[in-house]
N, C-alpha and C positions, 0 to 999 in steps of 0.2 A: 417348374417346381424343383427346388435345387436337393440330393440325396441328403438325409441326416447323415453328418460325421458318425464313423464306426470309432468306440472305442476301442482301446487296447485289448486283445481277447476276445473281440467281437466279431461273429460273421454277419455278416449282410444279406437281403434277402436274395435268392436266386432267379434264373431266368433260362429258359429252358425253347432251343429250337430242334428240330426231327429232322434229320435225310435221311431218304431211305431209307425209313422203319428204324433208323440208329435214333435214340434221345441223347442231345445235350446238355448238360444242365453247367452252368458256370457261376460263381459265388466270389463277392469278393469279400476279402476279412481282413483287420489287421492283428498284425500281429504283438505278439508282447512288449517288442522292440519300439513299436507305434510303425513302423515301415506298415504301410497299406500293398497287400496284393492280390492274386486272382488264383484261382484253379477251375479247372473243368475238369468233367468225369462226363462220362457215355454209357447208358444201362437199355437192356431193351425195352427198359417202360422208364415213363415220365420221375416214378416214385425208385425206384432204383439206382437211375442218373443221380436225382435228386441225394439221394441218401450217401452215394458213392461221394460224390463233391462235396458237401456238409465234411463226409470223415476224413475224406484228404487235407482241408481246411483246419480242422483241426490238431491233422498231426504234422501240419507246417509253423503252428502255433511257435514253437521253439526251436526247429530246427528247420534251417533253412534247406540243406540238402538231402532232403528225405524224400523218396519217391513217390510214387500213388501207393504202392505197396506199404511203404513204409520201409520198406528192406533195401531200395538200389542202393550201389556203392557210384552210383556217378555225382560226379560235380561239374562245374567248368571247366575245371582241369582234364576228365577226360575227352577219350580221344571220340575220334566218329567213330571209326572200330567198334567202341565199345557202346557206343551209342546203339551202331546198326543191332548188334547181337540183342540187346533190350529190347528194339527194336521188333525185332523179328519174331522173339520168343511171346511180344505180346500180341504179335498181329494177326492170330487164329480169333482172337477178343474184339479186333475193332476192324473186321473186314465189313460187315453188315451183311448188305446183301450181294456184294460182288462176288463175279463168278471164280470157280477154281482156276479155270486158265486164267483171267488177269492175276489172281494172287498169283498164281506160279508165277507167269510174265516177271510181274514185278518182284520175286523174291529171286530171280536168274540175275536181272537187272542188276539189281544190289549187292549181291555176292560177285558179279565178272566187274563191274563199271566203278565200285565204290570200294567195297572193302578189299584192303590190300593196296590202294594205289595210293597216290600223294595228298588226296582227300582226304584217305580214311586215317591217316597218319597223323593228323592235324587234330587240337584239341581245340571243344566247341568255342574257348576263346580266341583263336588263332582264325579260326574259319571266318573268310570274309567274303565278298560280292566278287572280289577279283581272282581266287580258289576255285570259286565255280565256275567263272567266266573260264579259265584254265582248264579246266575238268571238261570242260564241253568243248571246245578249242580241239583239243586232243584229239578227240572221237570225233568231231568233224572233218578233223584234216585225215584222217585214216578212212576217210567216206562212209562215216556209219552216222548221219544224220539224224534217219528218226533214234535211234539209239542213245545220242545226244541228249534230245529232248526226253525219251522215258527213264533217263537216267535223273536229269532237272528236276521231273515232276515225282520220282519216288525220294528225290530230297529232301524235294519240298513237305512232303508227307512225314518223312523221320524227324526234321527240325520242328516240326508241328508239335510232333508226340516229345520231343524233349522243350519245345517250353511251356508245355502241362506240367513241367515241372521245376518252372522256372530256372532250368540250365542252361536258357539262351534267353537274350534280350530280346529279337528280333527273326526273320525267317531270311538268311541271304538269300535264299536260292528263290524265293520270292521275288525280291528286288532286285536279283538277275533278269533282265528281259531278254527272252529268245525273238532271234526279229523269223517272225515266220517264212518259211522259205517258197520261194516261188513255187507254184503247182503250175503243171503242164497235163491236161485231161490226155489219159490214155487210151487204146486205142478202143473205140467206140463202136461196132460192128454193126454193119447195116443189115437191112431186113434181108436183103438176097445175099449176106455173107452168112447168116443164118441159116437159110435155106440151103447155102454152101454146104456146112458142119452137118446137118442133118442126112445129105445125101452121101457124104461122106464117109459118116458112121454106117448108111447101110452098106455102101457097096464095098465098104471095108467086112462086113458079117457075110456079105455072100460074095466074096470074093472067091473066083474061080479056083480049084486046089488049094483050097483051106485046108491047112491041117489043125486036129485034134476036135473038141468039142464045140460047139457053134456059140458065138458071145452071147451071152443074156442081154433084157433089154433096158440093163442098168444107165448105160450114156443116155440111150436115145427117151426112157421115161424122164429119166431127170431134166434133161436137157425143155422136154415138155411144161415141167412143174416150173421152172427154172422163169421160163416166158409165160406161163401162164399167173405169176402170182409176182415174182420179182424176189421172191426166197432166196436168201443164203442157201449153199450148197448143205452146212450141216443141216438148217431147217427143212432140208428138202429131205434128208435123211433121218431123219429125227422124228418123221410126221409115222403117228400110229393109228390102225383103222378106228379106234374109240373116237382120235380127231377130228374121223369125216362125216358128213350126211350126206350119203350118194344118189339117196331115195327118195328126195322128198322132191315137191315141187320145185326146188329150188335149190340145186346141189350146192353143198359150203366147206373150207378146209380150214379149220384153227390151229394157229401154230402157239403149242404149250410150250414148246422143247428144242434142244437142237444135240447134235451127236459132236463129240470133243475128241480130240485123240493129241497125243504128238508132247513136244515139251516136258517128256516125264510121264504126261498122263497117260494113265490106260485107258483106250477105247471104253467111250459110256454112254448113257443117255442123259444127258442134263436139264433137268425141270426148267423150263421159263427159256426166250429166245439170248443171242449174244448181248443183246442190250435191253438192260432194265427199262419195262414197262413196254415193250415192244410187242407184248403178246397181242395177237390179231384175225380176226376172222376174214375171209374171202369169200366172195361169190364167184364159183367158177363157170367157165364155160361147158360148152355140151363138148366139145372135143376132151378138154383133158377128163372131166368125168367119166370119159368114155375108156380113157388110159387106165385110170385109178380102176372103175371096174375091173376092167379087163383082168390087172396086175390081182384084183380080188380075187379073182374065180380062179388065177391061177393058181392062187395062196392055199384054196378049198378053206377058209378060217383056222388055218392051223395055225398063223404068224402074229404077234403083238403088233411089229412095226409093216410099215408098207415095201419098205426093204430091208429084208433080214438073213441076216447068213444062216448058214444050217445048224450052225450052235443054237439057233436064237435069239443072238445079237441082232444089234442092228448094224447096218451095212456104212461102215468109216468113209469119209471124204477123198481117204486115198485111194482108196480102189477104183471111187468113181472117176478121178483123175486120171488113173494107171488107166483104162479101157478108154480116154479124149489121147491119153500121149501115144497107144497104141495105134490111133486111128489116123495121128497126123503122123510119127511116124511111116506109118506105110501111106498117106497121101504125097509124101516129101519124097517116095520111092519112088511112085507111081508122076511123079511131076502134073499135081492135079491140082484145078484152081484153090481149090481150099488150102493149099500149102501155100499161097502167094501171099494166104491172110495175114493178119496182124497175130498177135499172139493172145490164142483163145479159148477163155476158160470159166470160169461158174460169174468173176469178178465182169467179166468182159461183158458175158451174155444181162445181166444185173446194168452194167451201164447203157446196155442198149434197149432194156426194159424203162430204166428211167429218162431215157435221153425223148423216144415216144411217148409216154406218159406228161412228161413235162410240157413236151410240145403242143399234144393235144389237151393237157387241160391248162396244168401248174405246176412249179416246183414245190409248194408246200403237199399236191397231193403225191408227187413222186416220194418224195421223203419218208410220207405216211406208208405208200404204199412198201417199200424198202426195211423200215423201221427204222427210222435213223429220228433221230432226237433234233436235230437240226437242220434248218435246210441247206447250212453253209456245206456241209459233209459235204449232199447231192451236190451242189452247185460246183464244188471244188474237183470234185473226184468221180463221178458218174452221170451225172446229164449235162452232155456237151450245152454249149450255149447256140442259141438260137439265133442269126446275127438279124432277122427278121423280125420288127417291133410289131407289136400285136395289131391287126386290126379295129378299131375305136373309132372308123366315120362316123358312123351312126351316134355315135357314144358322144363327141365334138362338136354335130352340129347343133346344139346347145345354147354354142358360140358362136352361133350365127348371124350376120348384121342384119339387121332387121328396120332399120334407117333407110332414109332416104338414097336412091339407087346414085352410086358415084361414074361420073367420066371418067372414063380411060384417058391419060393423060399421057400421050406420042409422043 
């Protein structure tokens, strides 16, 4: 069934899809001129979107360079420059539910990679597929690869939000193809290089003629939680005792939360894991509940988080780090096997979480158990591959002849 013609003056009816709790609603209308075009607007309900797009619509009726607001002074004429600065000033409005470090991430991005270079110089009619290709070029030949690419893809984001308002025809940085660049799985730790780090941290704590106060047992819990669950280091620091059930039949650890620091930000606690929809319950074993307690009784219920400084904070990713670089430090002194390892740290310990996992079940339940949204991530970047195809006798003979018995033919 073919759309009734819009006349002159006329909007059309709209259509409305959701990410992430964001509504879009996009309308087409023509205008007075009879030129037919489109807008979208994004509200946090269906009737807001709705209503935001309708009024856009309207006040494109007559002029074509008028922004959502009604107020930009952009055209095609201007530059990215001035694009990004619009840009930016509205992206407290259309973040949704992304976390404060990716916006940071991506507002660092856009200010070092884009504005100010020969990009951002360039007005949105001049910008073409071979601008970008350039712009990435650049930053690849100076060995900043992924850099490259989150530069491409906060582009591709800005060229978005300028043709909501019909200042570009098109998205280049779209039609730019990054060819994905080889992955090489890093270094992977085996069960007894584990056992390694572990022994390492203690004989680093009771190391003969230690001076000052004895280390806490910040590495060596974490390090526990780390292999018992497959946690991100912040989720590991992030988890608060409301999180746990340690008493029931059946001890469990949900991760709501994870701890942020670094980039600007101030040390926090951030509602929800690093990636949307990730939040997940665990059934733990009798060892580490046995940690988790422990670390209770030593809290006496005085602490919100399961590590927490004496302010009452919770206890940053760096320090748990500073007490692993202390420990190989002085095993690199010590010329002890654990310094022959590969280079080992919350990332490391996580791929040899899912590189077991994988093996003994699946990659999709590695994934799950990690939080990762896909299982290309694991596959690419943390559970080595398995060069051993699964066992399936049983499962093949199926296809079994079942015919008459054949000669061997000599």
């Amino acid at each position: 069934m073919t759309r009734a013609a819009l006349k002159p003056g006329e909007i059309g009816p709209e259509s409305v899809s959701v990410d992430d709790g964001v509504f879009r609603a996009r309308v087409r209308f023509r205008r007075q001129d009879g030129e037919l075009s489109r807008v979208s607007a994004t509200g946090r309900t269906k009737t807001l979107a709705v209503r935001a797009a309708r009024e856009k619509a309207t006040s494109r009726m007559t002029d074509r360079s008028a922004a959502a607001t009604g107020a930009s002074p952009l055209t095609p004429d201007s530059t990215v420059d001035e694009l990004v600065s619009e840009f930016l000033n509205a992206l407290p409005h259309r973040t949704g539910s992304d976390k404060a470090q990716s916006v940071a991430n991506k507002v660092r991005t856009i200010r070092k990679h884009i504005v100010g270079s020969a990009l951002g110089a360039m007005t949105l009619r001049q910008l073409t597929v071979g601008a970008v290709k350039r712009q990435h070029a650049a930053l690849v030949a100076q060995g900043k690869k992924a850099t490259a690419r989150q530069m491409v893809s906060a582009l591709r984001e800005i060229l978005a939000f300028a043709a909501e308002d019909d200042l570009v025809q098109g998205n280049v940085a779209v039609e730019f193809r990054m060819k994905r660049p080889p992955t090489q799985m890093k270094y992977v730790p085996e069960v007894s290089d584990v056992q390694l780090l572990r022994d390492a941290a203690r004989a680093y704590r009771d190391r003969p003629g230690r001076m000052g106060p004895r280390p806490t047992p910040l590495l060596l819990d974490g390090i526990d939680i780390i292999l018992g669950t497959g946690l991100r280091i912040g989720e590991v620091l992030g988890l608060r005792w409301s999180d746990l059930n340690l008493d029931g039949p059946t001890p469990t650890l949900e991760v709501l939360g994870t701890v942020v620091e670094g980039h600007g930000l101030k040390k926090h606690w951030q509602p929800g894991p690093k990636v949307h929809k990730s939040e997940r319950t665990f059934l733990i074993d009798d060892g580490l509940a046995a940690t988790l307690k422990r670390r209770r009784t030593e809290s006496m219920g005085r602490t919100t988080y399961v590590f927490e400084t004496n302010s009452g904070a919770p206890t940053g990713p760096h320090q748990w780090r500073v007490q692993l670089w202390k420990v190989r430090d002085w095993a690199l002194s010590e010329e002890s096997e654990f310094a022959k390892l590969g280079e080992m740290g919350a990332h490391a310990l996580r791929r040899a979480v899912a590189t077991v996992v994988a093996d003994e079940t699946d990659v999709i339940t590695a994934a799950r158990l990690l939080g990762q949204r896909e299982t290309g991530v694991t596959e690419r970047h943390y559970a080595r591959r398995n060069p051993k195809a699964p066992d399936v006798r049983s499962v093949l003979t199926v296809f079994a002849d079942t015919g008459p018995t054949r000669d061997v033919e000599l």
